[in-house]
C-alpha positions as CSV (number, residue, x, y, z in Angstrom):
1,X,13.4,-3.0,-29.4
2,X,13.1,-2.2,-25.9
3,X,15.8,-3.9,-23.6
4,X,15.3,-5.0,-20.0
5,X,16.9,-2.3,-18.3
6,X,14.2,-0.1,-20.2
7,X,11.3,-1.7,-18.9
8,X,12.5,-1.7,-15.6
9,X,13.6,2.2,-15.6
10,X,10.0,2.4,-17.3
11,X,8.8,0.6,-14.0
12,X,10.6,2.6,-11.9
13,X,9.7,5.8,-13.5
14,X,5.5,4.7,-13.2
15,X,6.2,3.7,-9.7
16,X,7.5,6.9,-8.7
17,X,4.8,8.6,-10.4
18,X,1.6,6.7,-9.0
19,X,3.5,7.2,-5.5
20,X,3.5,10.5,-6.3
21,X,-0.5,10.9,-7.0
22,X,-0.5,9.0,-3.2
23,X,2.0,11.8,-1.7
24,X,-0.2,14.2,-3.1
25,X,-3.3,12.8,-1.2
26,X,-1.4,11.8,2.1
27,X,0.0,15.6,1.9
28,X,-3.3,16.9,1.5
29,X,-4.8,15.0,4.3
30,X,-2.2,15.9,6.3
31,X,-3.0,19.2,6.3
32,X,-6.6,19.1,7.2
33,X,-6.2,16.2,9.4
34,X,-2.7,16.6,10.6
35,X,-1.4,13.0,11.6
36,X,-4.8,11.7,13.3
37,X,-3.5,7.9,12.3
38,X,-1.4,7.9,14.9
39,X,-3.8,7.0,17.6
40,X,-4.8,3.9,15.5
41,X,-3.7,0.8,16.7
42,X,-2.2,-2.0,14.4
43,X,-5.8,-4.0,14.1
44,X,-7.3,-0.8,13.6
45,X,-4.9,0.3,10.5
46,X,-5.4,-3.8,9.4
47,X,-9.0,-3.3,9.3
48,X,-9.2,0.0,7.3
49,X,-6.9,-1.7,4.4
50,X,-9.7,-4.4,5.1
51,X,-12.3,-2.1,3.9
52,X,-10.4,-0.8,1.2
53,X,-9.7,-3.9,-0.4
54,X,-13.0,-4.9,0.0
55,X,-14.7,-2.4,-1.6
56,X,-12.1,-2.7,-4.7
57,X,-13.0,-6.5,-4.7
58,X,-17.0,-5.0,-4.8
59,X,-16.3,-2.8,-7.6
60,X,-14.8,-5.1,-9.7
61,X,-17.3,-8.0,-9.3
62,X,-20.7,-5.5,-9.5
63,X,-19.0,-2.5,-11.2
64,X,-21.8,-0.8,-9.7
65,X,-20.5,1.9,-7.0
66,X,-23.1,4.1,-4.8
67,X,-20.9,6.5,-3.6
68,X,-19.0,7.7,-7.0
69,X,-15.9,6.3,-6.3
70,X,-13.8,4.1,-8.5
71,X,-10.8,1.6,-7.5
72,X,-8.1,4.3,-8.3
73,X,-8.3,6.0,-5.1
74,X,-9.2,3.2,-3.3
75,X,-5.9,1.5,-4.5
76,X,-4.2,5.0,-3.4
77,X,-5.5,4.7,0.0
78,X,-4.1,1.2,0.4
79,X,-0.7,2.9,-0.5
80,X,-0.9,5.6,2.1
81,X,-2.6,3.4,4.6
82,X,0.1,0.7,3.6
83,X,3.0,3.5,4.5
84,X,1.1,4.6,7.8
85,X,1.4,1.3,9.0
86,X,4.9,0.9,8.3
87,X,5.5,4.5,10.3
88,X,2.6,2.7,13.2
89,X,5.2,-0.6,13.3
90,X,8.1,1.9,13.6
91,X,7.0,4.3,16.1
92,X,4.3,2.8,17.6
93,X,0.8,3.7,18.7
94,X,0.0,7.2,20.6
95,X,-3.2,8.4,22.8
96,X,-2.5,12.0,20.4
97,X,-1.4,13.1,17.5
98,X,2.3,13.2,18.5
99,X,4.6,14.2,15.1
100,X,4.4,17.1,12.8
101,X,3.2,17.1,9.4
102,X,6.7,17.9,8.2
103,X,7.7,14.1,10.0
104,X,5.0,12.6,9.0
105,X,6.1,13.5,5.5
106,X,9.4,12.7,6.0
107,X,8.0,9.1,7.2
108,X,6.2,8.8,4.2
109,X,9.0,9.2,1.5
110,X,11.1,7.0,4.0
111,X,9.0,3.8,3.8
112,X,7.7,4.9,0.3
113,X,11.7,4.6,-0.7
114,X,11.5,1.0,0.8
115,X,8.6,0.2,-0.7
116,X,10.2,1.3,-4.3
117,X,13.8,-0.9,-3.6
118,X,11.9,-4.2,-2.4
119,X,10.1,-3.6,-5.9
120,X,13.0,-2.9,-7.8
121,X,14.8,-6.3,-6.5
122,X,11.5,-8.4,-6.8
123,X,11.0,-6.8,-10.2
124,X,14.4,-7.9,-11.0
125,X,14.5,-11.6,-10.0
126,X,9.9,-11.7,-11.2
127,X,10.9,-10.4,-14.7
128,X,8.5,-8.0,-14.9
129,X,5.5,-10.9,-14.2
130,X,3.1,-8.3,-12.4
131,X,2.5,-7.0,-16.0
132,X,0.9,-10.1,-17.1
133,X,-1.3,-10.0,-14.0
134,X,-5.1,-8.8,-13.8
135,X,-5.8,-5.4,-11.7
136,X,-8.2,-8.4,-10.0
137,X,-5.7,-11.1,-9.3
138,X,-3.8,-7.7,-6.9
139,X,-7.2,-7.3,-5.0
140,X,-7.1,-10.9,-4.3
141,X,-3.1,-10.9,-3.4
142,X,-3.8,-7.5,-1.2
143,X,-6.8,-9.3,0.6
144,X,-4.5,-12.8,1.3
145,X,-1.9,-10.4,3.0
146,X,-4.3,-8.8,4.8
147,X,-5.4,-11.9,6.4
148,X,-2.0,-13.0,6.9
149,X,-1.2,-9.5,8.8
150,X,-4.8,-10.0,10.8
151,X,-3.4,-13.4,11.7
152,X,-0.5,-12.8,12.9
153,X,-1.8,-9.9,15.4
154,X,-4.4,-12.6,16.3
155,X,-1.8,-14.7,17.5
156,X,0.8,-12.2,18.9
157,X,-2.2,-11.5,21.2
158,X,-2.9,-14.5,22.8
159,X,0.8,-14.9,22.5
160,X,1.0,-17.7,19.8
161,X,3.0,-16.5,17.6
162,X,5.8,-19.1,15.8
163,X,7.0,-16.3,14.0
164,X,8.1,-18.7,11.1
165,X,6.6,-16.8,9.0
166,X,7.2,-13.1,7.4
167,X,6.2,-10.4,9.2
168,X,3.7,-7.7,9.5
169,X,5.8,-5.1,8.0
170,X,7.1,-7.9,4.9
171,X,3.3,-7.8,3.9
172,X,2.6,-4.6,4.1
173,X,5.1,-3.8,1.8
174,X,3.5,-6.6,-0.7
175,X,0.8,-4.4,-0.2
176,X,1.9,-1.4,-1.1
177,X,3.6,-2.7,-3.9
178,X,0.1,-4.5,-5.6
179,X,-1.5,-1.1,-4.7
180,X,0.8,1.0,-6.8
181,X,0.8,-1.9,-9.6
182,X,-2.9,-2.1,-9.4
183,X,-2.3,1.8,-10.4
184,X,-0.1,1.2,-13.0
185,X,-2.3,-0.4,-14.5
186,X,-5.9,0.8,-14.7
187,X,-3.5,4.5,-15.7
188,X,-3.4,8.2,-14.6
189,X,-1.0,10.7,-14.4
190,X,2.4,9.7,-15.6
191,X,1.4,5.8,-14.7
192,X,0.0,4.6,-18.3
193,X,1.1,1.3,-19.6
């Protein structure tokens, strides 16, 4: 019989494998990109997990995809955007690409480590209840802190902001975290249930 502490050192071990398949990407990217997200501003970054979610939602209503792309990479590309906007909230916005790929990676395992503790507590005090959840019931979690975070920069702009309310950074980690559950979940290298 499996105790707690195993499920959640099995937890921990598929986390740190699907946010592995995402370092692999990010890395990748890096290279033939270098760190071109740095000039995007924070609506900009909000917007591409926007479309990313969006199309994951579109997937699983149709299950029809044009382009040949499942929701796998789509939910890896919520992690890495996710983590860029963690590094964007950090450091800012630049006019160029302004950090190596070496600090960008360094970054990256940063807020990826913070991403896996805020997990590990929730996970802790939740009981494990993400397993019982649908990859769907993510999506639509992903796309409620998305408009959260598109709110908030609404009102920081016209200067309205209560801030009574977590922040940008709090729901980007929610993000991440659905993201890498969503991965868990519909399997892949070292992640199966």
């Amino acid at each position: 019989m499996q105790t707690i502490m195993d499920r959640f050192e099995k937890t921990n071990a598929q986390f740190d494998a699907a946010v592995g398949e995402c370092r692999d990407i990010f890395k990748k990217k890096l290279h033939d990109y270098r760190a071109s997200w740095r000039i995007l501003r924070p609506q900009s970054l909000t917007d591409q997990l926007f479309i990313k979610a969006k199309r994951i939602r579109q997937l699983e209503i149709t299950g029809e995809s044009l382009v040949g792309e499942g929701i796998r990479p789509e939910f890896m590309a919520l992690v890495n955007y996710g983590i860029i906007g963690l590094i964007q909230l950090a450091k800012g916005f630049a006019d160029t690409v302004d950090i190596t790929n070496d600090e960008a990676l360094i970054l990256y395992n940063r807020y990826a480590q913070e991403a896996l503790e805020l997990m590990k507590r929730k996970n802790h005090d939740y009981d494990e209840a993400w397993r019982g959840m649908r990859v769907s019931s993510y999506t639509d979690l992903i796309l409620t802190k998305i408009e959260r975070i598109k709110e908030i920069e609404d009102l920081a702009t016209k200067g309205e902001s209560l801030k009574a309310s977590e922040g940008v950074d709090s729901n980007l980690m929610d993000i991440i975290n659905y993201a890498v559950f969503g991965l868990i979940k519909l399997g892949g290298k070292g992640v199966e249930e």
